[in-house]
C-alpha positions in Angstrom: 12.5 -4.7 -14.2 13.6 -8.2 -14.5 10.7 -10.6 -14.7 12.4 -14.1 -13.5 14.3 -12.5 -10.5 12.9 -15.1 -8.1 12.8 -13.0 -4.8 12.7 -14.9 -1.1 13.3 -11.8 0.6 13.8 -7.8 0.0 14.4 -5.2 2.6 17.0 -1.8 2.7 19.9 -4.2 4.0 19.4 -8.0 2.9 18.0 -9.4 -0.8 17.8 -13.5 -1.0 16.7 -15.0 -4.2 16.4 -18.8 -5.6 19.4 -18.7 -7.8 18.3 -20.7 -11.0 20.8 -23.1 -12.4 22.9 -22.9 -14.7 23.5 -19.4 -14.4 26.9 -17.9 -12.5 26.6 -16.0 -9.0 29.0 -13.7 -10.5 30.6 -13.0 -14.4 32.6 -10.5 -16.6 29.9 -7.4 -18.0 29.6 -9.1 -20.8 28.7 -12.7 -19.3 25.1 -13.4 -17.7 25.1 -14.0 -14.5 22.6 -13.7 -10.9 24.7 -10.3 -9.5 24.4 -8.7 -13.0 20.3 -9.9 -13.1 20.0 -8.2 -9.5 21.8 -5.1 -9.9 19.3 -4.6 -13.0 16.3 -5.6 -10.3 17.7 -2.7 -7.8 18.3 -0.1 -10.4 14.9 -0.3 -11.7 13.3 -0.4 -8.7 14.7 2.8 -7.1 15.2 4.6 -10.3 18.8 4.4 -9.8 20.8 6.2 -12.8 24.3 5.0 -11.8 25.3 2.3 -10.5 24.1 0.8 -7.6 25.9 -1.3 -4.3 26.2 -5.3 -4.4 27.7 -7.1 -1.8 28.2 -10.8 -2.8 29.0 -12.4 0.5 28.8 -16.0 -0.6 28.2 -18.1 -4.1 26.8 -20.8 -6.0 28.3 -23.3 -8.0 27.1 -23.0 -11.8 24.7 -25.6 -11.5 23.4 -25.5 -8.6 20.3 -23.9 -7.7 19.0 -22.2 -4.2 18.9 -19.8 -2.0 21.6 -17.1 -2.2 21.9 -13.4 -0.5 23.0 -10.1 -1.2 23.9 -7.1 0.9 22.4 -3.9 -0.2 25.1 -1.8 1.7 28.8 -1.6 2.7 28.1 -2.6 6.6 25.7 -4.9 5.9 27.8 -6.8 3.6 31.1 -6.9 6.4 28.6 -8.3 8.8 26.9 -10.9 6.1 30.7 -11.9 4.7 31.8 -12.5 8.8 29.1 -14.9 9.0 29.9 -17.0 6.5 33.9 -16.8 7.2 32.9 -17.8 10.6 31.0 -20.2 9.9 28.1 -19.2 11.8 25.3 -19.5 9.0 23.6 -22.7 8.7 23.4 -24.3 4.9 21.0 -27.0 3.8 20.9 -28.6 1.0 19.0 -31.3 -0.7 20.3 -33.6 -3.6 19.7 -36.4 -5.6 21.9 -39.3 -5.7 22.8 -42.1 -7.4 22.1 -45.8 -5.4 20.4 -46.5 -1.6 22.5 -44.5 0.7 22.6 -45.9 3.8 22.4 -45.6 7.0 19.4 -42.9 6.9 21.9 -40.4 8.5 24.9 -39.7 9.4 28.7 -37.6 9.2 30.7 -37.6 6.3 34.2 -37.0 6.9 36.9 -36.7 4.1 40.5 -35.1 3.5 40.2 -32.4 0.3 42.7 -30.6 -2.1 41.9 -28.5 -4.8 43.5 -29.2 -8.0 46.1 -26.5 -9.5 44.8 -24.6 -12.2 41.4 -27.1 -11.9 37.9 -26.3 -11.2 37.4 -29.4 -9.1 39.1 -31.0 -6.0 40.3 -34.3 -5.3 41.2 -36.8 -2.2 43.6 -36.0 -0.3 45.7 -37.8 2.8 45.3 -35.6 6.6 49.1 -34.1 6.6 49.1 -33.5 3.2 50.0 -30.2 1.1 47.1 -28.2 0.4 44.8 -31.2 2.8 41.7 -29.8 4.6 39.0 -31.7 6.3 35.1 -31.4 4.7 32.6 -32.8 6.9 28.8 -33.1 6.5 25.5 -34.4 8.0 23.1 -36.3 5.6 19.9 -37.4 6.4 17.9 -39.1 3.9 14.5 -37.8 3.1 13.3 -40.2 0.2 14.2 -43.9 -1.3 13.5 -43.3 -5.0 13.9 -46.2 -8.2 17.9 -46.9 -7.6 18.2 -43.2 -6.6 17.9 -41.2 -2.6 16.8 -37.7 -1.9 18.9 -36.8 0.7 19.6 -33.5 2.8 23.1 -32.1 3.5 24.2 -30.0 5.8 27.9 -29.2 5.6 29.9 -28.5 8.7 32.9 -27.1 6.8 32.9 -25.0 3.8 35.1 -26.8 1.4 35.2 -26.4 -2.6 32.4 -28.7 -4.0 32.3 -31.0 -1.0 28.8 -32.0 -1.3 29.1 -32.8 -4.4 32.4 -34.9 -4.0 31.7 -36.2 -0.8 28.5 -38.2 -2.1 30.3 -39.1 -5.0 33.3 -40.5 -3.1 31.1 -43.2 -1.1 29.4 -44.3 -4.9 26.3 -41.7 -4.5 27.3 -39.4 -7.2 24.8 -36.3 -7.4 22.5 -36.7 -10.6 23.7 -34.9 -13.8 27.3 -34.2 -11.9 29.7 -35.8 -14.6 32.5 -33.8 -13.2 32.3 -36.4 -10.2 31.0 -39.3 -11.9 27.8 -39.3 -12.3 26.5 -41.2 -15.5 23.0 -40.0 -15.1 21.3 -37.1 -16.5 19.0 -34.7 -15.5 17.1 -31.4 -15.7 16.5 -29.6 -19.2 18.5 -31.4 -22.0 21.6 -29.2 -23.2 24.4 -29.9 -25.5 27.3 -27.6 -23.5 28.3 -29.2 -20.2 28.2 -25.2 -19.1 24.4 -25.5 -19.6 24.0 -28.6 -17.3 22.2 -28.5 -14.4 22.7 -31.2 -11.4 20.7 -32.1 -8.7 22.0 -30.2 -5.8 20.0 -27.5 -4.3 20.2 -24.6 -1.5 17.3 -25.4 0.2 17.5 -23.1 3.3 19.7 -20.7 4.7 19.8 -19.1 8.2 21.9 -16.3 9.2 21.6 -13.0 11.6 19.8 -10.5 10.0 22.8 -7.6 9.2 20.6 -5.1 11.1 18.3 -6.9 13.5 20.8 -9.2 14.4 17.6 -11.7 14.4 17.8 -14.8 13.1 16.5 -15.2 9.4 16.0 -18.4 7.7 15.2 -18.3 3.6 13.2 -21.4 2.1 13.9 -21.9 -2.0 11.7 -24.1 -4.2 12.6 -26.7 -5.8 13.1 -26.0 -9.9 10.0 -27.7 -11.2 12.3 -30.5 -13.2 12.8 -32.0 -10.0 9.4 -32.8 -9.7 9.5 -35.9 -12.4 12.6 -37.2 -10.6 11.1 -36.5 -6.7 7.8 -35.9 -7.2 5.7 -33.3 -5.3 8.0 -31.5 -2.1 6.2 -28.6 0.0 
């Protein structure tokens, strides 16, 4: 049985775990990755000899870390996946940035676009070809040396908008070099695949698939934020 499966919650419908960074959500067989490291947990825990069910309702970016769920059955995963069409789940994230943002909160609105063929989006003009609006809520939790611990909240569920909307106001999330950021951080690494950044799930709340109560999931910080942020509960 996998030994660094970091479980937040197990039960016959629903599996959470802190997803570490820079591993993907998903991958090819041949290609480590979170759904191929939790399939291995679920076979070995009910003795499965085949192959067992994994519904991946939402994902990750590479390096990000956090919370993350999995349904464990087909009706489960229909209700899970509705959720976070609908956006009905509630995401929270925290991040380190570059600079003193300010005010201590606020909304971040921006026009997206992805770009063709591009891992990455861009700005884009309301009206515009391929335009949709990202919003946020950011508080800030933290002034650190030239750097803020903020939490996000995204209202919309746009491709990297945390990550581009912080950058787009000159608060570039720490070790993000896609979006500008000059600073690094987390375990040194010489392939930019290997690269963590400072963006992490912190909570997630959603209906539980068969009690239809709410369930919120907590994830712990990795442990090399902890020279940048110091000690979080």
């Amino acid at each position: 049985m996998p030994d660094d499966l970091a479980l937040l919650h197990d039960d016959s419908s629903l599996l959470a775990v802190n997803k570490p960074a820079p591993l993907l959500t998903q991958a090819p067989p041949a290609v480590p990755s979170l759904e191929a490291r939790v399939k291995a947990y679920l076979k070995a825990k009910h003795d499965t000899p085949g192959n067992v069910y994994l519904g991946v309702p939402h994902r990750l970016d590479r390096p990000v870390s956090g919370v993350i769920v999995f349904a464990l059955t087909p009706a489960a995963a229909g209700r899970v996946h509705k959720q976070f069409e609908e956006h009905t789940t509630r995401k929270v994230y925290w991040a380190v940035v570059e600079g003193d943002v300010s005010p201590d909160v606020g909304v971040w609105e921006d026009w997206v676009r992805k770009v063709p063929d591009e891992a990455r989006v861009e700005k884009a003009a309301e009206g515009e070809p391929g335009a949709k609006l990202a919003m946020l809520e950011y508080r800030v939790l933290r002034r650190l040396d030239g750097k803020t611990l903020v939490e996000l909240e995204p209202l919309t569920g746009r491709m990297h908008q945390l990550r581009v909307q912080a950058a787009w106001r000159g608060h570039p999330v720490l070790g993000d070099a896609t979006y500008g950021s000059t600073v690094a951080f987390g375990p040194p690494a010489e392939l930019p695949r290997d690269r963590v950044i400072a963006l992490h799930a912190r909570r997630l709340t959603i209906s539980h698939p068969s009690t239809k109560e709410p369930l919120t999931l907590e994830a712990p910080l990795p442990d090399y934020w902890e020279p940048v942020v110091g000690p979080t509960s």
